[in-house]
C-alpha positions as CSV (number, residue, x, y, z in Angstrom):
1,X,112.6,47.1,98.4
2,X,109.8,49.3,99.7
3,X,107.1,46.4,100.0
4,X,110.1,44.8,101.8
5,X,111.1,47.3,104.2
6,X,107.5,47.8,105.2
7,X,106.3,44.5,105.3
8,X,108.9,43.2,107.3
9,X,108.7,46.6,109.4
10,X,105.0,45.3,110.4
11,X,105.5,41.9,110.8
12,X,108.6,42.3,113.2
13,X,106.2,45.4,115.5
14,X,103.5,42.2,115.3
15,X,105.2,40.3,117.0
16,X,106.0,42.5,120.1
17,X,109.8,42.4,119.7
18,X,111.7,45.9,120.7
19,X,111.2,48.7,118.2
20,X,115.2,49.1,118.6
21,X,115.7,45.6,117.9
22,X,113.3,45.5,114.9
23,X,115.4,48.2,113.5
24,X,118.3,46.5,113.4
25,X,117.0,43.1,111.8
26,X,115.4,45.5,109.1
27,X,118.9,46.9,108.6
28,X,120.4,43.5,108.5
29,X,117.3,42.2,106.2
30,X,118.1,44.8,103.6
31,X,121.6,45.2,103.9
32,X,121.7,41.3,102.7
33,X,119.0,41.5,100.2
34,X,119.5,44.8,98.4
35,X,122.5,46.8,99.5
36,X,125.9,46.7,97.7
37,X,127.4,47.7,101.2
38,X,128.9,44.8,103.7
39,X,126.6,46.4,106.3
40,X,128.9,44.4,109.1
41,X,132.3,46.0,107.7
42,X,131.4,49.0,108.7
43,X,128.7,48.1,111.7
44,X,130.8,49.8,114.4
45,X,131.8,53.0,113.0
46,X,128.2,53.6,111.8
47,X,127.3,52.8,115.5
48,X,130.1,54.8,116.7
49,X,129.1,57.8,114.4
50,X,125.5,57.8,115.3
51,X,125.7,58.3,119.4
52,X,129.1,60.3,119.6
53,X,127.1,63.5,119.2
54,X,126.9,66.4,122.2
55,X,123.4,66.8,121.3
56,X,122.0,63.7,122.5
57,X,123.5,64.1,125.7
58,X,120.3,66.9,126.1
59,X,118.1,63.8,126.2
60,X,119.0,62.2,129.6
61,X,119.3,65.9,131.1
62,X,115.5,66.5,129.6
63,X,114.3,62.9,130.9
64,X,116.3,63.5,134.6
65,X,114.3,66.8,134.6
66,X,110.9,65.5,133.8
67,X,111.8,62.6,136.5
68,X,112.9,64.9,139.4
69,X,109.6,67.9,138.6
70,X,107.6,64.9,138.6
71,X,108.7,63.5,142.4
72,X,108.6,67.0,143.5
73,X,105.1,67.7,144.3
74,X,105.1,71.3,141.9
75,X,102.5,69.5,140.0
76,X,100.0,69.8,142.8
77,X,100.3,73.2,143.3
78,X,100.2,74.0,139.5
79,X,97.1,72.5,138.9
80,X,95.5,74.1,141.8
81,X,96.7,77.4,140.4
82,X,95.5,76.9,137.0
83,X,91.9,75.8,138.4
84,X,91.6,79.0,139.7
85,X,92.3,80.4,136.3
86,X,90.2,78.1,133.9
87,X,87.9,76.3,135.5
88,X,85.1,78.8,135.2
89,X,84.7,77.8,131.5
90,X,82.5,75.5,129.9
91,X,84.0,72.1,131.0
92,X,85.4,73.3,134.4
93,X,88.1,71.6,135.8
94,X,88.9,70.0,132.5
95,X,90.2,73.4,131.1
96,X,92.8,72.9,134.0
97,X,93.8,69.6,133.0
98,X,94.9,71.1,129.7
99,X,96.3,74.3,131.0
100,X,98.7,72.1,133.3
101,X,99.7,69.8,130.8
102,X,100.5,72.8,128.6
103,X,102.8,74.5,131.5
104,X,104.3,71.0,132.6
105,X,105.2,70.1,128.6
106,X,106.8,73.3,128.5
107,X,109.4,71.4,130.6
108,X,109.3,68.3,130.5
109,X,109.7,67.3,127.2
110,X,107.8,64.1,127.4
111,X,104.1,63.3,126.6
112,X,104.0,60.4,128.5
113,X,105.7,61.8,132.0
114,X,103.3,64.6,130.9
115,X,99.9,62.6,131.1
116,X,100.9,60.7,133.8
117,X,102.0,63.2,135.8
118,X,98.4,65.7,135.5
119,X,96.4,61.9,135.5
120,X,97.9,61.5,139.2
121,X,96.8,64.9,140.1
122,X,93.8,65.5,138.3
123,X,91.8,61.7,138.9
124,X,91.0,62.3,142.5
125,X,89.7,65.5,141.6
126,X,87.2,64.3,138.6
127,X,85.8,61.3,141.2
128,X,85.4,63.7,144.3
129,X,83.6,66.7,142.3
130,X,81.3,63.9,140.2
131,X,82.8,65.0,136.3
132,X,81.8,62.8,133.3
133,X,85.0,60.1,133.4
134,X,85.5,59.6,129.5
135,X,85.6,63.0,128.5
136,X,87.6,64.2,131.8
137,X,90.2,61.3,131.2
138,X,90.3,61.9,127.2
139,X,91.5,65.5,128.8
140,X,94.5,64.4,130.2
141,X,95.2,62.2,127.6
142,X,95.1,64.5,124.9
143,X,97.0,67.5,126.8
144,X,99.4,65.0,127.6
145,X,100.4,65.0,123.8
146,X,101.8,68.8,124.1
147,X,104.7,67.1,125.7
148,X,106.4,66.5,122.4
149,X,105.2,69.6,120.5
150,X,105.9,72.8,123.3
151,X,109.6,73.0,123.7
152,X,111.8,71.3,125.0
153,X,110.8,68.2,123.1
154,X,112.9,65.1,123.3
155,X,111.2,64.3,120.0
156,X,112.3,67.4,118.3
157,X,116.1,67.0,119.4
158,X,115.8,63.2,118.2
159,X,114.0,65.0,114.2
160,X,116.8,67.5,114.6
161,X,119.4,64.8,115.1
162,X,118.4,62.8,112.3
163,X,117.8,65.1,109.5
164,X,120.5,67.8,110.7
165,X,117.8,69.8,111.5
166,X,118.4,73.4,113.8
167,X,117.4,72.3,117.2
168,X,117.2,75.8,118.4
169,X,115.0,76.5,115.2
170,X,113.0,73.4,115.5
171,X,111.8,74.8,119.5
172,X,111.0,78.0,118.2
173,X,108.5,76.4,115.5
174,X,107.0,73.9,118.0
175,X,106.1,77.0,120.0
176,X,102.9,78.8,118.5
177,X,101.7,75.3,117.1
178,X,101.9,74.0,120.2
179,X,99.8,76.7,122.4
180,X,97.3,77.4,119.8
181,X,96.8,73.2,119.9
182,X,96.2,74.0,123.7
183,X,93.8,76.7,122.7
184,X,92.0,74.5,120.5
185,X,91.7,71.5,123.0
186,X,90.2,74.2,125.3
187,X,88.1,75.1,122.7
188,X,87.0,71.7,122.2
189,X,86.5,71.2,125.5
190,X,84.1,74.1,125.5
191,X,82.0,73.3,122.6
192,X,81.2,69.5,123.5
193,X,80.7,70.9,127.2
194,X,78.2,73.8,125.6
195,X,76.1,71.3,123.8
196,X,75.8,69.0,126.8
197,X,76.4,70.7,130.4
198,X,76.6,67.3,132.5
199,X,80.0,66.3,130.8
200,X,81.4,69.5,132.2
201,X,80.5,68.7,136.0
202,X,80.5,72.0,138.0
203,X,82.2,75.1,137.2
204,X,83.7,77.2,140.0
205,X,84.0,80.7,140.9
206,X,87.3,82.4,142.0
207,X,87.6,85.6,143.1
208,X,90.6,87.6,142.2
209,X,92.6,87.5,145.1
210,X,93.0,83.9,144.9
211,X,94.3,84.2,141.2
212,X,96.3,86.5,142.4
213,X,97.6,84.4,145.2
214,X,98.1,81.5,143.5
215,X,100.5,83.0,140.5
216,X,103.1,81.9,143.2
217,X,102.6,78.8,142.1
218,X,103.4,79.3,139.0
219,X,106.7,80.8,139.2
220,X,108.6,77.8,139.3
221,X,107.5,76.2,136.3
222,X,107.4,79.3,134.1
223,X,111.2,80.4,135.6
224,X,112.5,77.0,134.5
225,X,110.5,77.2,130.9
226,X,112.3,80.9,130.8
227,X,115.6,79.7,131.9
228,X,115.9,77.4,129.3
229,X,114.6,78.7,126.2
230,X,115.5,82.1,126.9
231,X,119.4,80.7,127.5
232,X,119.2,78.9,124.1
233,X,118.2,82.1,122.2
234,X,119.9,84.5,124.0
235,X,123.1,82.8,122.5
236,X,124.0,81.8,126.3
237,X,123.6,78.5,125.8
238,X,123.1,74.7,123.6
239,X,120.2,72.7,123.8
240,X,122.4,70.2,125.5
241,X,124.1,72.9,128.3
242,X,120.3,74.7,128.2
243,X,119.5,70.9,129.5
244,X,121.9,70.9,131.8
245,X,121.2,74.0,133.8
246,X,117.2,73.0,133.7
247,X,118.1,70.2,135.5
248,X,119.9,72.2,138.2
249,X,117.1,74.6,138.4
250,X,114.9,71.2,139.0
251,X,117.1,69.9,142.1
252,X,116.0,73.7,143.5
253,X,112.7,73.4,142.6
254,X,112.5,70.1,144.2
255,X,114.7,71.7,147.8
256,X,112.2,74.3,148.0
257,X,109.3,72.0,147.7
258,X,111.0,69.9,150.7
259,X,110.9,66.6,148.2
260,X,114.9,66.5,147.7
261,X,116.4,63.2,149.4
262,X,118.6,60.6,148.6
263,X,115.4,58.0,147.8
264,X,113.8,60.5,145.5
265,X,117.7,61.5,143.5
266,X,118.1,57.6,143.2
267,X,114.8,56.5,141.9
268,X,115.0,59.7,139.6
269,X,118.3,58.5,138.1
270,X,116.8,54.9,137.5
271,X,114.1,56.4,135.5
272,X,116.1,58.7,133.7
273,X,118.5,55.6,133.0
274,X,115.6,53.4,131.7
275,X,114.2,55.9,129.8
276,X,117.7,56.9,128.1
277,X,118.6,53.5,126.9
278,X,115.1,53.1,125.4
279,X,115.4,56.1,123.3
280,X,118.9,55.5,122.4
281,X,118.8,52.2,121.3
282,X,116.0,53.4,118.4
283,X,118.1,56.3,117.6
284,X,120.8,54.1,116.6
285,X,118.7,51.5,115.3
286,X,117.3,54.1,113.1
287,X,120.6,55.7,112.4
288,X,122.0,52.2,111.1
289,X,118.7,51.5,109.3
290,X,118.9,55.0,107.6
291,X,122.5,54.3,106.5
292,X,121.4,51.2,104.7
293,X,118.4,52.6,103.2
294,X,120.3,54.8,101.2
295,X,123.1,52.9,100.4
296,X,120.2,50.6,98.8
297,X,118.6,53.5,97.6
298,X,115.0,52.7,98.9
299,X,114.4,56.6,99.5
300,X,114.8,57.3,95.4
301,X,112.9,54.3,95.0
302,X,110.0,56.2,97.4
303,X,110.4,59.0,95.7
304,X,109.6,57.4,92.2
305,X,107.0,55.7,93.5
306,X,105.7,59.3,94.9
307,X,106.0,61.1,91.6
308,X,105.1,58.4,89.3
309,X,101.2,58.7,91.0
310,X,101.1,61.9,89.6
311,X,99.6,63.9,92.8
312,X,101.9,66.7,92.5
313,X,103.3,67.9,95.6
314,X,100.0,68.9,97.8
315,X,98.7,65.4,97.0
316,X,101.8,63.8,97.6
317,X,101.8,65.7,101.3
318,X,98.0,64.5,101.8
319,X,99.3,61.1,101.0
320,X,102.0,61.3,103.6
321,X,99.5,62.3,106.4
322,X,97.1,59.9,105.6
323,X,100.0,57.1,106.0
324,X,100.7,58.7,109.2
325,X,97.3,58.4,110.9
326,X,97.0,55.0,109.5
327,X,100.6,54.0,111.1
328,X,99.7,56.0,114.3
329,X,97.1,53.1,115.0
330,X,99.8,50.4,115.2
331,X,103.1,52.0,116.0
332,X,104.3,53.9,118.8
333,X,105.0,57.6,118.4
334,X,108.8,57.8,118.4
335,X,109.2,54.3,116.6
336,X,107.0,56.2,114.2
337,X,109.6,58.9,113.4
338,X,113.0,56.9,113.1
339,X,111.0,54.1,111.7
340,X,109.8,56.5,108.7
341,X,112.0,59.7,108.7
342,X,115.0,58.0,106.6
343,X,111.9,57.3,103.4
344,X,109.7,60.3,104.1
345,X,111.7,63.3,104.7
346,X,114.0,63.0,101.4
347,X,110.4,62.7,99.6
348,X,109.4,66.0,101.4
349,X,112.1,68.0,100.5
350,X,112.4,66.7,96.6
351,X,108.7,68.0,97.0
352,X,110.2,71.4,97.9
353,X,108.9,71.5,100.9
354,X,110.7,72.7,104.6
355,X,111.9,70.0,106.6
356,X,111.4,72.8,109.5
357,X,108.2,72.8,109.0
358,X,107.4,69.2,108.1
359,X,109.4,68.4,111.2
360,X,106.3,69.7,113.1
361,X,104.0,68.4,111.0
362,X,105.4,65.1,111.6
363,X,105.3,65.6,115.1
364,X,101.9,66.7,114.9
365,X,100.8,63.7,113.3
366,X,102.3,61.6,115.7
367,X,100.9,63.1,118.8
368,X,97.6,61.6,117.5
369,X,99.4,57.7,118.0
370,X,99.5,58.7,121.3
371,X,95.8,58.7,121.9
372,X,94.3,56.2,119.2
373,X,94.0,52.6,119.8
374,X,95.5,50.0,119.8
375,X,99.0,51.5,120.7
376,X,97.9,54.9,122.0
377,X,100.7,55.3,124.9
378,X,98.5,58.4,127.0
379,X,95.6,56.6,126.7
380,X,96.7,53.3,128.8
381,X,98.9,55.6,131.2
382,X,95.5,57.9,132.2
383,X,93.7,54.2,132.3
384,X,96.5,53.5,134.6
385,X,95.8,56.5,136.5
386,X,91.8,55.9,137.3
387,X,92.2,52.2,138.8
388,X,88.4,52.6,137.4
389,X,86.2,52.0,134.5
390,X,87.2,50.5,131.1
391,X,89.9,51.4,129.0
392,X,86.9,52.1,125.8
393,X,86.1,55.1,128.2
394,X,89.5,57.0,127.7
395,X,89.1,56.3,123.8
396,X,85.5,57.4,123.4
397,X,86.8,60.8,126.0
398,X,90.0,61.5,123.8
399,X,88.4,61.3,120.8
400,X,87.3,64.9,120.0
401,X,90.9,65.9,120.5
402,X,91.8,63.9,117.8
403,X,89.4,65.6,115.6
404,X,91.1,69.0,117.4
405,X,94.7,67.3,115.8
406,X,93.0,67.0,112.5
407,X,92.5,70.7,112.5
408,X,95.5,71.7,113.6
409,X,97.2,69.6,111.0
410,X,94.9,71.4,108.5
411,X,96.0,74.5,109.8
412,X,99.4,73.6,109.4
413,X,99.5,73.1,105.9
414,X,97.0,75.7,104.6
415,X,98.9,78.5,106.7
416,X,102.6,77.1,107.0
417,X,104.0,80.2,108.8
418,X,102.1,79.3,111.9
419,X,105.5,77.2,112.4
420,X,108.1,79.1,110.3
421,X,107.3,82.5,111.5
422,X,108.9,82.9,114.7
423,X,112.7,80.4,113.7
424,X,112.2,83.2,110.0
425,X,112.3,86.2,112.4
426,X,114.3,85.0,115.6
């Protein structure tokens, strides 16, 4: 059943039909094969049961809010206030990349409206002031990746969702992970920059009353990060209704700005539309094929297979990650999770581990898909971005942030209270 369920899982991705679609043939495929369940008996309540949840509703509010911050011009004045901030580190203007990926992830909840969003910004900048285009691209791509990790993540809710995971708690342990990944992309940044100057193209110097000046710019982003993580532990608010009032705070944002009209609302709404029914048809196609997996009992079959190797529970995790990087090549990042989270996480809790703190792990792990090749989403959307130069140069740019994932992910396991602390104490 396992060779199966993989096999078929790779062969289907190969060739280029729908990750929701391959879902549901794997479902189908194994349902026939291997489960005592008549999968179509029952197809519509387990449909039915898997989307009538309040908190996927928070999804489309989170995507609507990433669409309507991005049409609204704040990004442009963000980065410009960060610059004044960073760029007088090794590396320059690529510390302000990262620093507005960071703040924008912090509400947008999206890695790839994330990167494209800084990309659109930050390109012209890199060609005018003459910056080395790989690394200065890699940048973007990497920062990009916070998207998922800093809360609100519209992976997290989707982990939450499908392991009955504390949403709330999941935000809080995404949080410290998150900024000290931003820390060490900076740090990155710094060190490669330090041991050859040209990549960093020229720093600048600020004086203080232009910091000072520009924290106006700031306000917005970090009042609508505050609005909705402070209502969700205040015990004001859901994730879903915490959602909900972002996006309110958004359509202010965007007034003040002077970018609300009817054109930009409508072409929001289409995105936020797209972007919804993508997500939701893998939920429920992982839903459906997590129902049958354990009706055929492929997850006790895993976690045989796991024990019988005789790792004991840190090899077993070192395993795990190792199939995740190797996956991360071929398969995109949210596919990743529903495609594996109905085998893995069972494994990792029979293990003893926290499915808290696996869930950012997992997340963790996945954030590198998004800038390794062939399938690396960030990488094609910053490509997208330069209208320049080969694709090979975003790779080669983005690939000591990967090495800064590795070490995060090292991190993560040697110290697990990096994630646990704050949802242990909140």
């Amino acid at each position: 059943m396992i060779l199966f369920t993989s096999t078929g899982l790779l062969v289907l991705l190969s060739f280029s039909i729908p990750v929701g679609i391959v879902l549901f043939l794997l479902a189908f495929g194994i349902d026939h094969f291997f489960s005592p369940f008549p999968l179509m008996r029952g197809l519509g309540q387990v449909i039915w049961s898997s989307s009538n949840s309040a908190t996927l509703i928070a999804i489309p509010f989170f995507v609507l809010l990433g669409e309507v911050l991005v049409r609204s011009g704040v990004a442009r004045r963000t980065y410009a206030a960060l610059d004044a901030w960073v760029s007088w580190l090794p590396g320059g203007l690529i510390h302000a990349n990262i620093a507005t990926a960071t703040l924008f992830s912090a509400t947008s909840g999206s890695s790839v409206a994330t990167a494209a969003t800084v990309a659109s910004v930050a390109m012209p900048q890199a060609e005018k002031l003459g910056y080395d285009a790989k690394l200065f691209s890699g940048a973007i791509a990497a920062g990009g990746t916070l998207g998922i990790m800093i809360p609100p993540s519209i992976n997290l809710i989707v982990y939450g969702f499908l392991t009955e995971t504390s949403i709330p708690k999941l935000f809080l342990a995404g949080l410290v992970p998150g900024l000290l990944l931003a820390l060490l992309f900076m740090a990155m940044t710094a060190l490669v920059c330090g041991i050859k100057p040209s990549l960093g193209g020229p720093g600048t110097k600020v004086s203080w009353e232009r910091r000072i000046a520009s924290l106006k710019d700031l306000l917005p982003l970090l009042g609508l990060f505050g609005a909705i993580v402070g209502s969700i532990y205040a015990g004001w608010a859901t994730p879903t209704e915490a959602a909900a009032v972002g996006v309110g705070i958004s359509f202010v944002i965007a007034g003040t700005q002077k970018a609300l009209s009817r054109e930009m609302l409508l072409e929001s709404l289409k995105g936020t539309v797209r972007t919804t029914a993508l997500i939701m048809l893998v939920v429920i196609g992982a839903y459906v094929l997590n129902f049958v997996l354990t009706a055929a009992g492929v997850s006790r079959a895993l976690q045989d297979l796991l024990q019988n190797l005789g790792l004991g529970a840190v090899g077993t995790l070192l395993v795990i990650v190792l199939i995740y990087i190797v996956l991360g090549f071929f398969i995109e990042t949210l596919s990743l999770m529903v495609a594996t989270i109905p085998i893995v996480v069972p494994v990792i809790v029979q293990l003893g581990y926290d499915p808290l703190w696996f869930g950012i792990l997992m997340i963790l792990l996945v954030e590198m898909a998004l800038i390794t090749p062939p399938v690396g989403l960030n990488l094609y959307v910053v490509q997208a971005a330069r209208k320049a130069g080969s694709f090979t140069d975003v790779m080669i740019g983005a690939a000591p942030y990967a090495v800064a994932m590795l070490v995060m992910a090292g991190l993560l396991i040697l110290f697990p209270a990096i994630a646990l602390f704050l949802p242990s104490n909140l």
